[in-house]
C-alpha positions in Angstrom: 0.0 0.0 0.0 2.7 2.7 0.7 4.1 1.6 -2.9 1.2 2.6 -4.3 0.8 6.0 -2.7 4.7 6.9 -3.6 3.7 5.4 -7.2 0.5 7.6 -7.4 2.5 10.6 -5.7 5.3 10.7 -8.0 4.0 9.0 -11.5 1.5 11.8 -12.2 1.9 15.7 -12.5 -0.7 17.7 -11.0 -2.8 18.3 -14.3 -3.4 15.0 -14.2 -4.9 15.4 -10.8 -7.0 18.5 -11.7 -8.1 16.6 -15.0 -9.3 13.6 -12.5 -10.7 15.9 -10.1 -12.5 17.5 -13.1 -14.2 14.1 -13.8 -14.8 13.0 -10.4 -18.0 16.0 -10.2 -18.6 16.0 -14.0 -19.8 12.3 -13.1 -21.6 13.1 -10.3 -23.6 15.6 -12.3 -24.0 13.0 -15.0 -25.1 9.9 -12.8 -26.8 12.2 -10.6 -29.1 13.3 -13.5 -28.7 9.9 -15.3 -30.4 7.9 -12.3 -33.5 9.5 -12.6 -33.9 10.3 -16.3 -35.7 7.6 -17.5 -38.2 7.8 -14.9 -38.5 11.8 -15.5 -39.3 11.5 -19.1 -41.8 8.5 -18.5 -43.5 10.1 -15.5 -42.8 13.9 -14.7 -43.0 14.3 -18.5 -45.5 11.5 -19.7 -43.2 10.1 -22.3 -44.2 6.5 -20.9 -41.5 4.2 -20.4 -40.8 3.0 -24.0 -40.4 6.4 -25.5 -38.8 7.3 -21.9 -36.0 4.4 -22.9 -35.5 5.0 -26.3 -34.8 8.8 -25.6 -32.7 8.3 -22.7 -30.4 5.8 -24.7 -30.2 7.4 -27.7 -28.7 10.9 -25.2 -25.8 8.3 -23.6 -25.5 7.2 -27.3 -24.6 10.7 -28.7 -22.4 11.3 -25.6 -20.3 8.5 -26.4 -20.5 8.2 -30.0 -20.0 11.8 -30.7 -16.3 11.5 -29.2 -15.5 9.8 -32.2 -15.6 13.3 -33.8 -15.0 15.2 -30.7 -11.2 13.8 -30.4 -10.7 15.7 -33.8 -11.0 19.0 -32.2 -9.8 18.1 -28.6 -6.2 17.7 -31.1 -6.6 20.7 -33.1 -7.8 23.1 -30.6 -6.3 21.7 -27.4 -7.6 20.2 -24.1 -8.3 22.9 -21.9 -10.5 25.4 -24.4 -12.4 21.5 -25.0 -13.1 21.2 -21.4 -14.1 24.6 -21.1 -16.8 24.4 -24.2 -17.7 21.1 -22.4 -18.5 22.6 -18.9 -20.4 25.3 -20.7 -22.5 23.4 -22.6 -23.5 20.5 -20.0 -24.6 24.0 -17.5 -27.2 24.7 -20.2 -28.3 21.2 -21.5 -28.8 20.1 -17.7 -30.6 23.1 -16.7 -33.1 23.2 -19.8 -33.9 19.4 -19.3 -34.9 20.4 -15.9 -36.8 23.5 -17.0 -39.2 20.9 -18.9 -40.5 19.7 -15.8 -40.5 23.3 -14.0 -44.1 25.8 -14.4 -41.8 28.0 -16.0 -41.1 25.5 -19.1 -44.7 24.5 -20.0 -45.4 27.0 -22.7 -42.0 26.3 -24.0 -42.5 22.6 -24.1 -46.0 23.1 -25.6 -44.8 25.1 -28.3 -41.7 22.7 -29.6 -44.2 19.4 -28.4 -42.8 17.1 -25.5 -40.8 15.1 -27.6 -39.3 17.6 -30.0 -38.4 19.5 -27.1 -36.5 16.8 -24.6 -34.9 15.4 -28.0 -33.4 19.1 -28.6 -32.0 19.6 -25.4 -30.8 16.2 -24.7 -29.0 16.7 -28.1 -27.6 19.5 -26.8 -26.4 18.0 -23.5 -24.6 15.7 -25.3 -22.8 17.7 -27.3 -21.2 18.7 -24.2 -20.7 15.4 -22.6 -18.7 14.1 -26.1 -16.1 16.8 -25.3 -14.8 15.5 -22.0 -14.7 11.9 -22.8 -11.4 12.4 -25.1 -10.4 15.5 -22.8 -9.9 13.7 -19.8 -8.5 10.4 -21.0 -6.3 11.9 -23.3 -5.1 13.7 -20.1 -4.2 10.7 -18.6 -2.7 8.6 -21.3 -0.1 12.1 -22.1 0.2 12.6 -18.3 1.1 9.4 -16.9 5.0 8.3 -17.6 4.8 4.5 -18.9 5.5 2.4 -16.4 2.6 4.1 -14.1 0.0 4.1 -17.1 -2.1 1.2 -16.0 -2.4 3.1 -12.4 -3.5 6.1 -14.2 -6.3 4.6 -15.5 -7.3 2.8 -12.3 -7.1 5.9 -10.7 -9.0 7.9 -13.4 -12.2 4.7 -13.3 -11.8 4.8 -9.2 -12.4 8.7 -9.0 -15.2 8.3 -12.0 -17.0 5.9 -9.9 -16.7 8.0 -6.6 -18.4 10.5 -8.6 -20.9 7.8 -10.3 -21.8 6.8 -6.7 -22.3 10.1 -5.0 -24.8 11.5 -8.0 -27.3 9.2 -7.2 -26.9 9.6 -3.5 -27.4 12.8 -3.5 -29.8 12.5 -5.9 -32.4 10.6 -4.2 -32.9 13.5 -1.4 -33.6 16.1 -3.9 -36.0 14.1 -5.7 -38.0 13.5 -2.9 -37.2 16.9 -1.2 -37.7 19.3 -4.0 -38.8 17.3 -6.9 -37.6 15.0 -9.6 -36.8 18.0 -12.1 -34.3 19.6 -9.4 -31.6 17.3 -9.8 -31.1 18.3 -13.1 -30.9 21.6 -11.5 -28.0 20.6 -9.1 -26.1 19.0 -12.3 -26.0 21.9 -14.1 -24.6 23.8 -10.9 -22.0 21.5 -10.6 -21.2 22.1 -14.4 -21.3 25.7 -13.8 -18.6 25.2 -10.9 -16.2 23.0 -12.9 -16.1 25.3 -15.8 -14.8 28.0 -13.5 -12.4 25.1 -12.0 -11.3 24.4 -15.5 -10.6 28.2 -15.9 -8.4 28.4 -13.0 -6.8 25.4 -13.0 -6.5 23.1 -15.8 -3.4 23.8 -18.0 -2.9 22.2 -21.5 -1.6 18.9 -20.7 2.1 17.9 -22.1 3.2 14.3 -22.6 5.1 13.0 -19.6 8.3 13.6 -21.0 7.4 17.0 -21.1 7.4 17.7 -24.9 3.8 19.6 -26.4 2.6 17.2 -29.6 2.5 18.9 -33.0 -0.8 20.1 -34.5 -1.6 18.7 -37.6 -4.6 19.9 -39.9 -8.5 19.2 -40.2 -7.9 17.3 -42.8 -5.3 15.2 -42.0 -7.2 14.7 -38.9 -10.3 13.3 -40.3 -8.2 11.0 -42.9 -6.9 9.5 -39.6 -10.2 8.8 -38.3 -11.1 7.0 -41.4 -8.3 5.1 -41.4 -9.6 4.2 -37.9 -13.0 3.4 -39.0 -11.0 0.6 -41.9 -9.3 -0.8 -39.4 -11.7 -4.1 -39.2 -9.7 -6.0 -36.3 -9.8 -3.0 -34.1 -14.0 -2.1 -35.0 -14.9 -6.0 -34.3 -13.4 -6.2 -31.1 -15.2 -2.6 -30.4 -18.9 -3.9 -31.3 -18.5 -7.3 -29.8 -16.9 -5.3 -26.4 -20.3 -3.4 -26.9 -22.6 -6.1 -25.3 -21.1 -5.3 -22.0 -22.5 -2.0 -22.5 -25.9 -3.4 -23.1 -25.9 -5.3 -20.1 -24.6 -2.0 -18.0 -27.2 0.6 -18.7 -30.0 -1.6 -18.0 -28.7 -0.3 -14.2 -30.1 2.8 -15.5 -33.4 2.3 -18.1 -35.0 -0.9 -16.7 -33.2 -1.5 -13.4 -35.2 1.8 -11.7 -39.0 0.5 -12.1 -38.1 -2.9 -11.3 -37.2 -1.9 -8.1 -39.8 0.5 -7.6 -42.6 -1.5 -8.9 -41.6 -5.1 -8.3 -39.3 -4.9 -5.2 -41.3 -1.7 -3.9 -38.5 0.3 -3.1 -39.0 3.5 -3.8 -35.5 5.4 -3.3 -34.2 3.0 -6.4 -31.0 5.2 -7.1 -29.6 4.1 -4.1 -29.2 0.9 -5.6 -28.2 2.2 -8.6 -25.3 3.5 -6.8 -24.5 -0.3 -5.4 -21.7 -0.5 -8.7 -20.0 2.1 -8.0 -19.3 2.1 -4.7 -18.2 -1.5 -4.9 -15.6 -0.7 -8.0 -14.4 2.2 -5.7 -13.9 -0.4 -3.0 -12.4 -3.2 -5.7 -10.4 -0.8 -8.0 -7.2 -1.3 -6.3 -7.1 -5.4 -5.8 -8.7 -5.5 -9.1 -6.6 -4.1 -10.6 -3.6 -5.6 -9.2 -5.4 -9.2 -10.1 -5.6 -7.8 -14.1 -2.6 -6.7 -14.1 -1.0 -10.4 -13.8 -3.2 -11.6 -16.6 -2.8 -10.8 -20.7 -5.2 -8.0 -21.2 -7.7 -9.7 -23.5 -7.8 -12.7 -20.5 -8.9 -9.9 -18.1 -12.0 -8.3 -20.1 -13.1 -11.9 -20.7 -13.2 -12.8 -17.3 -14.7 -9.7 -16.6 -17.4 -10.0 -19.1 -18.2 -13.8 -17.6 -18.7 -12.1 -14.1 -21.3 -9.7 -15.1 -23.3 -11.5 -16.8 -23.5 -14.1 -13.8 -24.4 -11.4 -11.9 -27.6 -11.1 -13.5 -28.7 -14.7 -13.0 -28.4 -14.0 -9.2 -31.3 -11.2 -9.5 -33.2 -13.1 -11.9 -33.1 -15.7 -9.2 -34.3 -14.0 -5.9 -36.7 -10.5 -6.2 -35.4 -9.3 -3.0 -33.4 -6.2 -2.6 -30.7 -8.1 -1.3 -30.1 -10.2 -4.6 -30.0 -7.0 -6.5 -27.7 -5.1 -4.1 -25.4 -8.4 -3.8 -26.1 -9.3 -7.7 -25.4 -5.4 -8.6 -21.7 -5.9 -6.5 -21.0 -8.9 -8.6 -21.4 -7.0 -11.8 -19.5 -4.6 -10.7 -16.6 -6.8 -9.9 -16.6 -8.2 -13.8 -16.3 -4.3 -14.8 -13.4 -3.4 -12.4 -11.9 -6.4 -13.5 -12.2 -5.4 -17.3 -12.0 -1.8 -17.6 -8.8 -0.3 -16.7 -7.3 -3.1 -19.0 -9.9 -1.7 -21.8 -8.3 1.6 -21.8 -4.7 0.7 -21.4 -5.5 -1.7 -24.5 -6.6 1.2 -27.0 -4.1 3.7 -25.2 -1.4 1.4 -26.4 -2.7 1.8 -30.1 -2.7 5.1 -30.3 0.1 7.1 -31.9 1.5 10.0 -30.6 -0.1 12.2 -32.1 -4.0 10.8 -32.0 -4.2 10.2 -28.7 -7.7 12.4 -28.8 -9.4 10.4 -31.8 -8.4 7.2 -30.5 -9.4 7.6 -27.2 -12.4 9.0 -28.5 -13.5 5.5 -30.6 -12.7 3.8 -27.1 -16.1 5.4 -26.1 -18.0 3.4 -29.2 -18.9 0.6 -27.1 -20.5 2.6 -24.7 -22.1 4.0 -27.5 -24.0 0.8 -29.5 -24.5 -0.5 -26.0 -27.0 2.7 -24.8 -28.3 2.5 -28.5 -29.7 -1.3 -28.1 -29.5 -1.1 -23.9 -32.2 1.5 -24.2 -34.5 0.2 -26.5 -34.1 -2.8 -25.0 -34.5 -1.0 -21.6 -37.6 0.4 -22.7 -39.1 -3.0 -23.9 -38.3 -4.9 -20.7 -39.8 -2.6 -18.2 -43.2 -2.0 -20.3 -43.0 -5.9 -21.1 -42.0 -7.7 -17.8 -42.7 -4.8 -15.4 -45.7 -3.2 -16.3 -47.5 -5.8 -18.2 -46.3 -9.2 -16.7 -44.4 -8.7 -14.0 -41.9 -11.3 -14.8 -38.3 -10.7 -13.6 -36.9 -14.0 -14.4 -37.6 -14.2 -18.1 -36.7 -10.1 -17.9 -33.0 -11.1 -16.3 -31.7 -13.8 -18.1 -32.1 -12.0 -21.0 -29.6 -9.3 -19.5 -27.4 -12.5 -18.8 -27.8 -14.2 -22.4 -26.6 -11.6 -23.5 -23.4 -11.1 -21.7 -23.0 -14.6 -22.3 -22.8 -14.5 -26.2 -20.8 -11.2 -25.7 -18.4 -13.6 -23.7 -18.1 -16.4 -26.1 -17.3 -13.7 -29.4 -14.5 -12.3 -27.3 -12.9 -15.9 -26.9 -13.6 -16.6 -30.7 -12.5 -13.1 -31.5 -9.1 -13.9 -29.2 -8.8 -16.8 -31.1 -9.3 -16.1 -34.8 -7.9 -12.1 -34.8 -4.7 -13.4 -32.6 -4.4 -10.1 -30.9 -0.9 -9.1 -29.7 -1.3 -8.1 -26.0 
């Protein structure tokens, strides 16, 4: 343990820490809002929960798709004017989402129609959220000397779960103290807060070795990200990693009126919050366990833990087998994740870090696409109409299993280099 204090203390500069410290309360803001979205647009907005999945996917879709294109401009116009534009634009998108459930909104809503409107402004949001993604990785992968990269990223999915787990925590009081379209309120503050932290304190990260990376052109800059998109090794192993993803955000699109309307317990972003404080409590001895096995070994076994997990809460409607079967998930994803990143942070060359670190964020992407769709379908289906967790569950677990078995036959056929 004092190893890894001196290793975190002296294989890191301090924009590295700012950038991490960045992200912890960006997450917060984002989870904090994220827990209770789908619910907001079913209920406080009458979307019903179909349209209320389908929306809220497609906005954690654009947030991590749009990095793809958002790492172009993080390398031509640097990190710290990104994170800025980012800041600004999530203090807007949050606080106009909430308007739409405020007295003050209704003629606005009315105007543009419900769906129009919460489609604009979630749009917008994620414009915002696609900024940071690159941003703050990037910051890590330039900031952290070599032989302390793997840390970095622990660190960087520790502190982004620490924020993960207090949003919803936090915002379960102000739901039921102030209303539901309040905690959109208290994310934009927090936006509004770190873009003045990014003005004061974030300088424009140098690699480790201290040398700025060159600027190269628009152009050139998009031809890279084509060349990305041909790369058919590298886009396989992203849309089979993607099922993980599907698995994930049913935490977030099915998972709340489950335990609201089947488990009847009503402050269900508490247990939302059960992954992440068990990944901050893993992260270390995680890991330290990944770090012994080949990278591509780790993400498999992580896949084959979470979606075990989900036969546990299939098996038991208590709130105990979701909090325990929600930990157990969460194990697979410490397992996997840092090893992700450090995987596509090793692919990228010097001078893409942005755009490569911005197609890690795909996954995430085609996981909210499908997860909330097939969010949306499960809780009207098995909630509301049937009331059948089991059958709902293990579909959540088949498919983490098939996920599993294409990243052994991708392992095996591709013959990745680790």
């Amino acid at each position: 343990m004092r190893k890894l204090f001196r290793d975190a203390r002296h294989g890191f500069t301090s924009t590295f820490w700012v950038a991490n410290t960045l992200e912890l309360f960006e997450r917060l803001a984002f989870y904090g809002s994220k827990a209770v979205l789908a619910v907001y647009l079913a209920e406080k907005i009458g979307l019903g929960k179909e349209s209320a999945g389908e929306l809220a996917g497609l906005y954690a879709t654009l947030i991590y798709a749009l990095p793809i294109v958002a790492g172009v401009f993080v390398d031509r116009y640097g990190f710290r004017r990104t994170l800025a534009a980012c800041f600004a634009l999530f203090t807007l998108g949050y606080f106009l989402i909430g308007l739409a459930g405020m007295e003050a909104g209704e003629r606005l809503v009315a105007t543009l129609g419900k769906r129009n409107y919460v489609l604009a402004v979630l749009a917008l949001t994620a414009m915002g959220g696609s900024l940071i993604k690159p941003c703050i990785v990037g910051t890590v992968a330039r900031t952290s000397k070599p032989d302390f990269r793997s840390l970095g990223y622990s660190i960087y999915y520790a502190l982004v779960n620490f924020g993960g787990a207090v949003g919803p925590t936090l915002a379960s009081p102000v739901r039921t103290g102030f209303g539901i379209e309040y905690v959109f309120v208290m994310s934009a503050f927090t936006s509004f807060l770190m873009l003045l932290g990014t003005l004061l304190f974030f300088r424009e990260p140098a690699f480790h070795d201290g040398k700025a990376p060159d600027r190269i052109g628009f152009a050139s800059l998009f031809r890279n990200m084509m060349l990305v998109f041909t790369n058919a090794r590298f886009m396989t192993f992203l849309v089979i990693f993607s099922g993980f993803w599907v698995m994930f955000w049913q935490i977030f699109y099915s998972f709340p009126f489950y335990v609201r309307d089947i488990l009847k317990f009503g402050r269900f972003e508490i247990l939302e919050s059960v992954d992440a404080w068990t990944i901050i409590l893993l992260s270390v001895p995680a890991t330290a366990l990944a770090q012994r096995m080949k990278p591509m070994h780790a993400m498999t076994l992580g896949f084959l833990i979470a979606s075990a997990s989900w036969l546990l809460v299939a098996a038991w409607t208590t709130v105990w087998a979701v909090i325990v079967g929600v930990a157990l998930f969460a194990v697979g994803e410490s397992i996997q994740a840092p090893r992700f990143y450090d995987y596509v942070g090793r692919l990228a060359p010097r001078e893409q870090v942005g755009i490569f670190m911005g197609f890690a964020f795909l996954p995430v992407a085609i996981g909210s696409f499908i997860g909330g769709k097939l969010g949306g379908w499960l809780a009207f289906r098995y909630v509301e109409q049937t009331q059948d967790p089991w059958t709902m569950w293990t579909i959540v677990a088949g498919i983490g299993f098939v996920s599993t078995a294409l990243m052994l036959l991708y392992d095996r056929l591709a013959g990745a280099k680790d």
